[in-house]
VORO-931920 format. One record per residue: y, z, x of N, C-alpha, C in turn. Coordinates in steps of 0.001 Angstrom, whole numbers, plus 500000, padded with zeros to 6 digits. Layout:
! VORO-931920
YZXYZXYZX...
//
This chain:
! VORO-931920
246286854510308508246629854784307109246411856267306817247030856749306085247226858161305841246748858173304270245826859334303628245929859361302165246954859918301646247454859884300425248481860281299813247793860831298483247305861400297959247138861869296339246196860845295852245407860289297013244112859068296138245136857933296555246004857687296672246220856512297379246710856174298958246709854907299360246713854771300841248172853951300936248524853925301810249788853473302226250200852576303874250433851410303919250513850490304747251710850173304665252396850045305632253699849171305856253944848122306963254272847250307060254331846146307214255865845652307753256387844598308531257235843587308159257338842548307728257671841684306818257732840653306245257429839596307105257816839822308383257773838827309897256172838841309895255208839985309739254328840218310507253027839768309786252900838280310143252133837247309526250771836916310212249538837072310067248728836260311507248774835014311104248162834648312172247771832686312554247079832365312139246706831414311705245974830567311298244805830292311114244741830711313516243434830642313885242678831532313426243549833179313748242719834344313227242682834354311793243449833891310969243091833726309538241506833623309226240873831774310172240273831802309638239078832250310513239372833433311284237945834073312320237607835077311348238386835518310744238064836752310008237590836864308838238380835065308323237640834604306721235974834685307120235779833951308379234252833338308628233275834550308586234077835561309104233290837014309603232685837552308210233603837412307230233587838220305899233231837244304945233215835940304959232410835547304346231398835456303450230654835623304731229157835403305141228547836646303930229288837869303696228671839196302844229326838545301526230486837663301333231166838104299786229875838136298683228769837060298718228167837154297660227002837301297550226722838593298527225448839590298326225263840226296875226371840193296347226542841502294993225812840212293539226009839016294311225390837875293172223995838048293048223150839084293658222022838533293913221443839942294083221869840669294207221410842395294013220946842509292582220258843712292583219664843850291032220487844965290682220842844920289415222001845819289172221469847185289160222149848315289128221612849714289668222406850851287556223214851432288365223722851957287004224881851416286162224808851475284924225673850361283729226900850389284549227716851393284721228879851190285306229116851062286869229342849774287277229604849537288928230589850675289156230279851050291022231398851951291577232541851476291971233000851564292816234771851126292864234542850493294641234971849316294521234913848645295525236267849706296664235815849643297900236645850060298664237282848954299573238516848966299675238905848117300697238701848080302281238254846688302852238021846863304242239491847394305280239106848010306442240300848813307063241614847871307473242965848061307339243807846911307852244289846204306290243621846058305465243634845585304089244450846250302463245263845985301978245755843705302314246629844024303610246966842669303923247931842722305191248137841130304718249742840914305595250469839813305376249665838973306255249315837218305920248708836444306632249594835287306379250172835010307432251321833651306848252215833959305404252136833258304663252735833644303397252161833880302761250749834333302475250279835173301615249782836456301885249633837265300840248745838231301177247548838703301042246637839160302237245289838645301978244689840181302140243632839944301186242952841072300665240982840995301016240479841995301501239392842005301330238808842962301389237319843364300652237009845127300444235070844342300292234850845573300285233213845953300829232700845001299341231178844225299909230640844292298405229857845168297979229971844960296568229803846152295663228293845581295176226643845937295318225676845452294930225587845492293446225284844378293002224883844194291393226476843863290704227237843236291548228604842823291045228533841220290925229366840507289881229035839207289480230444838487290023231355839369290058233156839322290479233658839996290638235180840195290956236067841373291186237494840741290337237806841717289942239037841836289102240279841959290011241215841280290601241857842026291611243690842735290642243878843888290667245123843755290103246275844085291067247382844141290370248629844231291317249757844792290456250035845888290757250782846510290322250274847239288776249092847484288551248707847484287894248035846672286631248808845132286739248270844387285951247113843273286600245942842757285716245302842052286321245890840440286789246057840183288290246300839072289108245193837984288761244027838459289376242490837290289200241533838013289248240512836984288686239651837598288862239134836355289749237967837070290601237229836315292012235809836482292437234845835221292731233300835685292814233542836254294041234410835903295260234258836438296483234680838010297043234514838581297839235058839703298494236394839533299536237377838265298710237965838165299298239521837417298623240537837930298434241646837202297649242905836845298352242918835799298141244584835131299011245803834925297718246787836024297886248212836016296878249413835130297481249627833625297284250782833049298048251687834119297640252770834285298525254202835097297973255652834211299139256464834313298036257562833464299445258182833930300293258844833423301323259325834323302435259875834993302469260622835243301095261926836496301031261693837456299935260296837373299940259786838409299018259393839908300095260373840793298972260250842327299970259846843354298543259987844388299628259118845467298348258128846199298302257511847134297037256646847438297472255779847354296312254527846859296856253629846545296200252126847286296075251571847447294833249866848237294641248521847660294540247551847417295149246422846346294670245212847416294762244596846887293219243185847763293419242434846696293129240991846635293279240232845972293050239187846350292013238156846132291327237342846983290206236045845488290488234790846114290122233591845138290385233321845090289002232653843314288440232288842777287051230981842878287528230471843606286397228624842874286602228686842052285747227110841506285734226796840429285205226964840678283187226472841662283136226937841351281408228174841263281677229086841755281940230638842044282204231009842921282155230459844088282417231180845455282565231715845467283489232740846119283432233590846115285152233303847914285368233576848062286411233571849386287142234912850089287223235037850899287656236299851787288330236729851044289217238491851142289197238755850387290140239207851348291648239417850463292444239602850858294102240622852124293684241019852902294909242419853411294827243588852519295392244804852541294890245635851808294950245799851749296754246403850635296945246678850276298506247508849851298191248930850290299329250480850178298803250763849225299918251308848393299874252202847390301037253245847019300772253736847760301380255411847148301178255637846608302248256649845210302494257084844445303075258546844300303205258931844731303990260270845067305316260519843939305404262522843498305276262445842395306198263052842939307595262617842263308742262819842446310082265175843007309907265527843774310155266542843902310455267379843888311835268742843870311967269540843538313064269677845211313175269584845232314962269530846715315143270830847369314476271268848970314593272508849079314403272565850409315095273977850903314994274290852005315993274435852037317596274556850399317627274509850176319182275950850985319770275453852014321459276598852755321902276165852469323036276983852737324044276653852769325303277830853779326517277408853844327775278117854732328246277707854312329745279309853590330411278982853340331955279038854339332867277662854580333708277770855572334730277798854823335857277408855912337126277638855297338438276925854573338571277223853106338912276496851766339019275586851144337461275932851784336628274865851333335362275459851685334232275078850780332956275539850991331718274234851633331297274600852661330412273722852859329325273623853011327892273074851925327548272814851749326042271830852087324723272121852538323395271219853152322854271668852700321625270745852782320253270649851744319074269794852504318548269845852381317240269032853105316091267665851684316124266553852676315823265132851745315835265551850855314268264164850128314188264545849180313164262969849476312935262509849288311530261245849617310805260571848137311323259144848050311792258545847143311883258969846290313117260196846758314125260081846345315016259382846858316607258606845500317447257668846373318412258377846068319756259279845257319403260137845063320566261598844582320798262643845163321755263855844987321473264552844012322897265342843109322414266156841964323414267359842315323353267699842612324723269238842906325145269551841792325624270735841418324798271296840480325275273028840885325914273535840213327399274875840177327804275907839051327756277025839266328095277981837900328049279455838699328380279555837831329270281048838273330334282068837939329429283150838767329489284610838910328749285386837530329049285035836687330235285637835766330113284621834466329326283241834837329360282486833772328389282093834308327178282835834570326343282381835478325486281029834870324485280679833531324305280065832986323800278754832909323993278657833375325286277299832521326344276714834282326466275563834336325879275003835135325576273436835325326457273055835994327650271999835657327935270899836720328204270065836444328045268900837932327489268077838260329539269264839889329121268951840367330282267631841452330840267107841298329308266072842695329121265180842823328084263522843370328084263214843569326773262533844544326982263161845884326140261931847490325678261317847410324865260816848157325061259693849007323505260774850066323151261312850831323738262325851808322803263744851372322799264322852370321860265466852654321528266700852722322550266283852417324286267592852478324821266894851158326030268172851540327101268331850127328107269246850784329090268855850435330487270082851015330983270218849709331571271172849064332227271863847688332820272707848229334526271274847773335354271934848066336087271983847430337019272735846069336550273580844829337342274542844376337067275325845431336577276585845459336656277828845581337497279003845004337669279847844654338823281072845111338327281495846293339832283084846854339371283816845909339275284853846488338056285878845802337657285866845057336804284498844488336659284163843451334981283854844042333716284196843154332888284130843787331343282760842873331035281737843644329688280650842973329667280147843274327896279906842216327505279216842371326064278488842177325813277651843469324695276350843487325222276203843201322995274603842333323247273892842673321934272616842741321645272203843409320636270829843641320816269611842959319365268600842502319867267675842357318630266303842784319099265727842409317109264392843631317136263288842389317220262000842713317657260906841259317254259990841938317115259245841440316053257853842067315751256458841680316617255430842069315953253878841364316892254023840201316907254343839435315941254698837822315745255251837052316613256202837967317131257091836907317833258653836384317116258606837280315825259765836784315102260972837549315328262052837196315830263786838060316119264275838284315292264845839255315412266107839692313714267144839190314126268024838981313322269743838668313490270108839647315273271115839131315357271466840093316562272335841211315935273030842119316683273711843477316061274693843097316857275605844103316138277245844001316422277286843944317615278492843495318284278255843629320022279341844901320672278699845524321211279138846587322167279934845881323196281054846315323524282466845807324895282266847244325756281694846863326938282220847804328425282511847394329306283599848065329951284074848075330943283830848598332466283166848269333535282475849055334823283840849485335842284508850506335357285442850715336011285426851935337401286285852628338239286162853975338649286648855098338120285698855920338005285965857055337164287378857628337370288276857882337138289785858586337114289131860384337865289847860392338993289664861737339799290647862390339142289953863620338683290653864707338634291282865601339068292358866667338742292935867425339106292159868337339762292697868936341415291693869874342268291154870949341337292393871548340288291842873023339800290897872767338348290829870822338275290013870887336938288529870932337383287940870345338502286688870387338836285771870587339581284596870577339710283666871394340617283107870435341190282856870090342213282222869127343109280812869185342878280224868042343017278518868547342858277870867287343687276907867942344422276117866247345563274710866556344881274393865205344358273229864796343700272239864574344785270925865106344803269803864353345869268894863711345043268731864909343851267310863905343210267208864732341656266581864493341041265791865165339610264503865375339464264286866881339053263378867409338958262804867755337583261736867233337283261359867139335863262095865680335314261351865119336076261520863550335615260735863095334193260761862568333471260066863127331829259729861406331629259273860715331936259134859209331715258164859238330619258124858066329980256985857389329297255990857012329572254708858016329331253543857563329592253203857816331016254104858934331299253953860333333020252480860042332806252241859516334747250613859396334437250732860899335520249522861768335514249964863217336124249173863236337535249276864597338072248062864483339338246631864172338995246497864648337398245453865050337446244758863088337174245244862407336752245298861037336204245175861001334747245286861810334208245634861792332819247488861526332490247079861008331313248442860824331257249242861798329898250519861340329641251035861963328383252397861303328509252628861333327112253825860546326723255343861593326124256228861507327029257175862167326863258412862187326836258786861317325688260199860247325378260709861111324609262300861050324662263128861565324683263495862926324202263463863434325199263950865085325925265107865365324626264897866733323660266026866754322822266209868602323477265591869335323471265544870665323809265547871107324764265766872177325171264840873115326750265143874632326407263991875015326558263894876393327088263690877163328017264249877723328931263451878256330305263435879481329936261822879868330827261404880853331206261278881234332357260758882688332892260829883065334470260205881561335654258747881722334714258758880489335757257713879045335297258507878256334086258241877768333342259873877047332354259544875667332416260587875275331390259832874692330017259915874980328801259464873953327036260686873146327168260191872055327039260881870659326468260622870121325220261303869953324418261097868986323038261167867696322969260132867039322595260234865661322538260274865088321021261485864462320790261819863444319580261066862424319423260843861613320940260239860430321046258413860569320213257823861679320286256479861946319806256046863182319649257297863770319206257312865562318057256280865922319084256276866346320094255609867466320718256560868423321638256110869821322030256517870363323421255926870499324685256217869935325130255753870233326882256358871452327802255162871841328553255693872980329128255387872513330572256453872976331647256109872155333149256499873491333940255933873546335128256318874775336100257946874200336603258404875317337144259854874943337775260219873791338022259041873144339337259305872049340022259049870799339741258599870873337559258878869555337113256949869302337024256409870241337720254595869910337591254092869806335902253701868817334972253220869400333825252250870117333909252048870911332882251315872154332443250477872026331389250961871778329501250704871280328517251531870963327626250872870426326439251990870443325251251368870700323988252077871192323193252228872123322005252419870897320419251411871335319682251756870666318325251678872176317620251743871429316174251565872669315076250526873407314788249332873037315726248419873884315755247960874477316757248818874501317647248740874743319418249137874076320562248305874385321211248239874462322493247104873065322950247540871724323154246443870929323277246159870429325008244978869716325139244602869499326030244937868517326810245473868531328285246699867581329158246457866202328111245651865562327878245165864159327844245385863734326427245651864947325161245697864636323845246781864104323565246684863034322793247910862311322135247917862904320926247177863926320431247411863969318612248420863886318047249019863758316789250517863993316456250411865166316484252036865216316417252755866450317087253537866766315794254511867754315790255194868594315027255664867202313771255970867492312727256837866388311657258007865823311952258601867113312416260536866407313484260418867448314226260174867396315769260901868972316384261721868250316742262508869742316913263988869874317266264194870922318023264748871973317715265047873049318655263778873569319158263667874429320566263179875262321365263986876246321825263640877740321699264481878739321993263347879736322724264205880798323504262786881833323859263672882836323281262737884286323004263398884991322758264256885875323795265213887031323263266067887540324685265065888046325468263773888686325201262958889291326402262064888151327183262308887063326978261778885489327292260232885486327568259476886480325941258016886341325976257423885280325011258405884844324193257715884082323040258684882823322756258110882035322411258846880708322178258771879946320452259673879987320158259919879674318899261039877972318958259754877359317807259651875936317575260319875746316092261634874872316299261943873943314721261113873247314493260028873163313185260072871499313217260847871128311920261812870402311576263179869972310518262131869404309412261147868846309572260882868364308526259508869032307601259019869959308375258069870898307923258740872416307092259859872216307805261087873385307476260495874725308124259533874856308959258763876028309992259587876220310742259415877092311564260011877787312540258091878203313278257890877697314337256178877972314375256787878725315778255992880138316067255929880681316844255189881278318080254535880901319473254044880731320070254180881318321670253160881871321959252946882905323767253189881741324409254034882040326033254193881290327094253306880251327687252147881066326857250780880345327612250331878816326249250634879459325402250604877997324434249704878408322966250113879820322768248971879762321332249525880316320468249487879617319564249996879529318105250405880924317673250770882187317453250938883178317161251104883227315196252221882170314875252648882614313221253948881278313492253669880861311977254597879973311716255514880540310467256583880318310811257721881283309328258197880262308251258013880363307324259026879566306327259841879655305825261025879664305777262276880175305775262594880419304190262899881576303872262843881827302158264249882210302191264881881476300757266361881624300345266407881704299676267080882900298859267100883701297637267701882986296371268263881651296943268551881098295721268628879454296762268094878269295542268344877105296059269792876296296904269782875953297993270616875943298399271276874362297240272774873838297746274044873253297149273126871819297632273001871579298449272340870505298959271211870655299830270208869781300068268819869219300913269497870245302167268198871043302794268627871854304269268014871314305198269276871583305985268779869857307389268851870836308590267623871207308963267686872219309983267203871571311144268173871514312737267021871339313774267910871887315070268070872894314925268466873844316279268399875607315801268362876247316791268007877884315913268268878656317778268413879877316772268676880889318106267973881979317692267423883182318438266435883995318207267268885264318394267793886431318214268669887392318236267465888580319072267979890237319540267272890492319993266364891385319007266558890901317993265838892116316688264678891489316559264204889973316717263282888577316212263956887876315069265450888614315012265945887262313652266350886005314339266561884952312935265894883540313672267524883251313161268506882773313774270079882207313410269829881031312982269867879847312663269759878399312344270944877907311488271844877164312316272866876418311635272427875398310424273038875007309269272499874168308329273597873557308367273004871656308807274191871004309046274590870596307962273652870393306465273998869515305171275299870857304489274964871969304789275520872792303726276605873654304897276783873338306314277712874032306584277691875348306376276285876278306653276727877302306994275151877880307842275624878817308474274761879839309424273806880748308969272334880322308724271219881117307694270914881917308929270636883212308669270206884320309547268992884620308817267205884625309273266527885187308588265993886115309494265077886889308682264275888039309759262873887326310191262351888365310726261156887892311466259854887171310513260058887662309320258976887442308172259281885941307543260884885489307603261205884648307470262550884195306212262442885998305616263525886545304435264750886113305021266078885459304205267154884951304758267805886057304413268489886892305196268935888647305331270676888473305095271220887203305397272717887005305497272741885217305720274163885119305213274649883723305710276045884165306134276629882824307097277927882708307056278715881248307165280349881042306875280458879970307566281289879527306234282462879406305834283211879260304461283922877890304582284374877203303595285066876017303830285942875657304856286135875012306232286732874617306750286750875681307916285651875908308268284776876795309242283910876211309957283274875109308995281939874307309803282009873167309085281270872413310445281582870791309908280340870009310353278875870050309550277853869702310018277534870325311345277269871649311350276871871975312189275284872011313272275725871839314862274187871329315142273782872280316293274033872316318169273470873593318498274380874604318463273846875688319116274477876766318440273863877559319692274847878813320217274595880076321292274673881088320771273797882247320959274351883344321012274462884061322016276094884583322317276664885315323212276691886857323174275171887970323308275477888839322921276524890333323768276552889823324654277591890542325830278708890489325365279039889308324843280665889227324455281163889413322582279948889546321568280190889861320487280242888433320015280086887038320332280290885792320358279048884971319839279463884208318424278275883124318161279171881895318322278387880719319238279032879667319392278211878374318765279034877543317759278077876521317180279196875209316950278206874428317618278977872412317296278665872000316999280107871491316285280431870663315006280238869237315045278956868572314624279256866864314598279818865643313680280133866846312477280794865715311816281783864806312306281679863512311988282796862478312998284120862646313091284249863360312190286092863370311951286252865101312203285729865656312605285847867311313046285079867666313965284734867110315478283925867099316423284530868506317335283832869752317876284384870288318236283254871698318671283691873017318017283054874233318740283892874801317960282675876321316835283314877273316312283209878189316910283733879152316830283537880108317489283576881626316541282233882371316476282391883442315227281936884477316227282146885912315849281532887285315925280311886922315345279865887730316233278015888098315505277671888304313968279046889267313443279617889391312270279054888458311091279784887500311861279610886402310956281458885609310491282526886743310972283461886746311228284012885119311952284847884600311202285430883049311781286641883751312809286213883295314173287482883416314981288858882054315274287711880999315249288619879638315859287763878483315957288914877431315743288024876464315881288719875504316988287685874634318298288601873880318930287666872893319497288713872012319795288095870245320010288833869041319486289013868154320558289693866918320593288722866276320483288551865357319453287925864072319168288550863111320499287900862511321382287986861032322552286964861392323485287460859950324636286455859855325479287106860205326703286295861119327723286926861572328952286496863117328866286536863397329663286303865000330400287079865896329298286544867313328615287018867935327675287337867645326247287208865953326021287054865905324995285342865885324310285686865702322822284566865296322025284059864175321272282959863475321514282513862454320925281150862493319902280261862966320624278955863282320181278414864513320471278950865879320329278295866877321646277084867173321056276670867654321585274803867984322300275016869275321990274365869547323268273606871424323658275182872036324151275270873704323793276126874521324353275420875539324712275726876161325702275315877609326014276553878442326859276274879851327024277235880082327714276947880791328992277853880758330208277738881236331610277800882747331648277607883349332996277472884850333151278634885435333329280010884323333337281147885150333111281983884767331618280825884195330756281438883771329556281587882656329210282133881962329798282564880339330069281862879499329102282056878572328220280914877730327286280748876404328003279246876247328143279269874983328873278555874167327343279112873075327392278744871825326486278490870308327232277747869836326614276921868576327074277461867561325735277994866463325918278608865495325014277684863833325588276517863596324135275784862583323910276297861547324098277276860783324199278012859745324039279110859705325747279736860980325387280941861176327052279954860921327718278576861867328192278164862141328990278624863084329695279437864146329832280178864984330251279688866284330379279301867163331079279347868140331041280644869033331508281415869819330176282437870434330348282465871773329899283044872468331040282971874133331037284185874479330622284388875265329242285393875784328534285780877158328267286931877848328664287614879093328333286969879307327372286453880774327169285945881298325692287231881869324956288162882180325611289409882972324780289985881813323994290558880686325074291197879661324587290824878239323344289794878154324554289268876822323893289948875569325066290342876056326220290691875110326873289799874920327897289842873798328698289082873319329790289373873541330809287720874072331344288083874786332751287951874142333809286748873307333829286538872017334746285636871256334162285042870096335042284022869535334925283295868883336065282766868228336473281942868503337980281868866993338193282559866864339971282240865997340455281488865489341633281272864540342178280421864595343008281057864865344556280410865224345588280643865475346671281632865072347195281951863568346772282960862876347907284169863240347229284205863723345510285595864102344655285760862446344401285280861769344123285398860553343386284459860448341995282824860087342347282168860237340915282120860901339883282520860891338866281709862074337901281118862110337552280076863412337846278794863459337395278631863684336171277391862914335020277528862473334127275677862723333792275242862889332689274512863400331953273866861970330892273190861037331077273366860543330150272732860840329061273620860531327683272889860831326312272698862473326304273052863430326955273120864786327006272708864962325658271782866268325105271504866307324239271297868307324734270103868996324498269756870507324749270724870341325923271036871901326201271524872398327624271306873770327464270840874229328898269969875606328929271205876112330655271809877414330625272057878180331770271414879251331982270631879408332842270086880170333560270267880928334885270933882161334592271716882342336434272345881617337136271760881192338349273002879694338896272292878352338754271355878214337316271039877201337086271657876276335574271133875424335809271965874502334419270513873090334161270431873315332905269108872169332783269601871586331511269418870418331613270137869456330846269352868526330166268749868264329113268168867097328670269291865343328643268189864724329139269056863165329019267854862226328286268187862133327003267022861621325811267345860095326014268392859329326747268365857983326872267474857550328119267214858498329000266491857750330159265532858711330259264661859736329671263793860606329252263899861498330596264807862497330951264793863223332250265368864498331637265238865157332640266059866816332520266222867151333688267535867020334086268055867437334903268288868622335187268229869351336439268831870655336963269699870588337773270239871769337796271497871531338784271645873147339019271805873512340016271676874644340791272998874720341352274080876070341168274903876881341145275097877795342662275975877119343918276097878259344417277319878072345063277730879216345313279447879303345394280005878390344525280691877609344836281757876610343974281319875221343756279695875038344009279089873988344170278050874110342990277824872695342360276764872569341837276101871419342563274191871571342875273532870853343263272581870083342316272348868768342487271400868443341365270261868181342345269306869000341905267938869466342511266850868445342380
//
């Protein structure tokens, strides 16, 4: 529980009921104290304010059950709800029937009666609101070599998720092939040439399922080979900087590092951003962890503390000494040495309120220390300085379309930033200026188009490479044109190599590092002659 302004705040699912048994282990436990306060000698005229015990109220079957400390020289307790008085009770302990489809959110304080009847101050409010269990949604998926992979928006109050399948010719017969704790699944017993439908539900501690969610249709087909002059061959051996859940390390400590949204490399050092638990991790080349970074530093291998409010972007600057952190929901920009210590956090000041809420979570660092940051709600490009003063904007109607990462190309006079709105998926392309040159991108699925894109950056002869969340694609694009230059296949010129859930993408000389936030990895892939290797 977190305080809020004197009050506390609990949330709940409506599902998330105990038993019976433990009902009554805990009645027996607490009991035994309710009516010490009958029998105390009263102290000063006005009783203090009963506090509630920890966990309290919480849903117990269909009611909700309440219990808080006794208060000495108390004769009863007043319990209210929502401000008005519910009951009053000799015990330290109150049961509210409520029915099963009661949701919402609800306040209970408690206040102690002495024996003349003065009552005391009451508790601070304790908020419970009650969720009902929902059917996941946003279910997507994307077949790679030998495996589907699937991903779904979380559901409040759920602790665990059931994938369920069913073959195109049984469409009915539904059978549960899987169960996570997160947000994705990969399926990998799947058979070329079959079509497969997939659906998913949420279950709480209880044991209780939500509705199922819409059902996802894939197909396990062979990838369509491309044209010789569209692509680059690439032979996979392995991945380096494998990013799992709950990486136990050499040292036997562990750390939790779900889903990869960023990367930054340095000489000899990569920062990763994690969505899955708002922190950054920093690992040597070869994928070894190092540490990870909240808003107040630099913490120790083994700390779970929370981490940033939302990070999002990781950038270094052009002399690649300092590393600068989004977090979207703090609205900071926190700034920090290679080695992991806090230096200055910026708050981004705008000379006048922006048109709508600013939804910031990607940024680029220029070589002056100004901070670029696309604003996807308002569609345009805030440039501030180092102090955090917003010095310029750009980006005019039908220029930007929810914009999300973003390059700067300073060799070529080139800022590159993509577009995710659904119906304008694509890549702008401006002068440093601030100057609109072009805009380009095909909305579909397949090599060069756009579905969901990710991370862009650009190569040492210009070239824009983009990573697409959904394709899985990594595709290298003409900077003049906007057309496609290739995209990379595997050794034999049959597979295409594929990225899943692509999200950051970082080029580095003849390297390429890729976040994949559905199966928590970051891939590299190493550049030589006409080959890419995945390392």
């Amino acid at each position: 529980m977190s305080k809020m302004w004197g009050k506390y705040r609990t949330k709940v699912p409506s599902s998330r009921r105990i038993g019976g048994a433990l009902f009554r282990i805990i009645a027996g436990l607490i009991l035994p104290v309710a009516f010490v306060g009958l029998f105390a000698t009263p102290g000063m005229a006005e009783l203090p304010s009963p506090n509630f015990l920890p966990g309290f109220p919480m849903l117990a079957g269909n009611q909700v059950m309440l219990m808080w400390v006794p208060v000495p020289g108390a004769k009863e307790y007043n319990v209210y709800k929502n401000g008005k008085l519910l009951s009053t009770v000799p015990a330290t302990q109150f049961f509210e029937s409520i029915s099963e489809e009661t949701t919402g959110e609800f306040k209970y304080q408690v206040s102690a009666v002495a024996v003349d009847g003065t009552e005391g101050g009451r508790s601070p409010e304790q908020i419970l609101s009650i969720v009902k269990l929902q059917a996941p949604k946003g279910l997507v998926g994307r077949v790679l070599s030998g495996s589907a992979a699937l991903r779904w928006g979380s559901v409040e109050g759920a602790q665990l998720y059931n994938i369920y399948r069913a073959g195109k010719e049984d469409p009915g017969k539904f059978n549960l092939i899987g169960s996570v704790t997160a947000d994705s699944y990969r399926d990998s017993t799947i058979e070329m040439g079959k079509a497969y439908i997939y659906k998913v539900s949420a279950k709480d501690l209880t044991g209780k399922e939500s509705p199922l969610s819409d059902p996802l249709e894939m197909i396990y087909e062979e990838p369509k080979k491309a044209g010789k002059e569209a692509v680059v061959k690439a032979r996979r051996t392995r991945t380096v900087g494998v990013l799992k859940p709950g990486l136990e390390l050499q040292s036997g400590q562990k750390v939790d590092l779900r889903a990869p949204f960023d990367v930054a490399v340095a000489e000899d050092r990569i920062f990763v951003s994690h969505t899955g638990v708002h922190r950054v991790s920093a690992f040597e080349k070869n994928g070894r962890f190092l540490f990870s970074l909240n808003d107040k530093g630099k913490l120790a291998g083994d700390d779970q503390s929370k981490g940033f409010g939302r990070v999002a972007g990781v950038r270094l600057n052009p002399q690649k000494d300092t590393l600068y952190v989004m977090d979207g929901q703090a609205m900071k920009v926190f700034v920090y040495t290679l080695d992991g210590k806090l230096v200055k956090s910026i708050s981004p000041q705008l000379p006048k309120p922006p048109e709508k809420e600013l939804v910031f979570y990607s940024l680029e660092v220029d070589g002056d220390g100004n901070i670029w940051i696309p604003d996807a709600r308002n569609n345009k490009v805030r440039i501030f300085n180092p102090q955090g003063k917003e010095i310029r904007t750009f980006g005019k109607e039908g220029e930007l379309f929810a914009p999300g990462f973003s390059t700067i190309d300073g060799k070529n006079d080139r800022f590159y930033v993509v577009n995710t709105r659904k119906d304008k998926v694509g890549i702008s392309v401006f002068a440093l200026d601030g100057k609109f040159i072009r805009f380009f991108g095909e909305k579909g699925v397949g090599p060069g188009k756009f579905w969901a894109p990710g991370g862009i950056d650009v190569m040492e002869d210009g070239s824009i490479v983009e990573a697409d969340a959904i394709n899985s694609y990594i595709n290298v694009f003409d900077p003049e044109t906007g057309r496609l230059k290739y995209h990379f296949l595997a050794e034999d010129g049959k597979d295409i190599v594929q990225i899943a859930s692509a999200r950051g993408i970082r080029v580095t000389g003849d390297r390429l590092y890729v976040c994949s936030s559905i199966i928590n990895e970051v891939d590299v892939l190493e550049m030589f002659g006409d080959i890419f290797e995945v390392k």
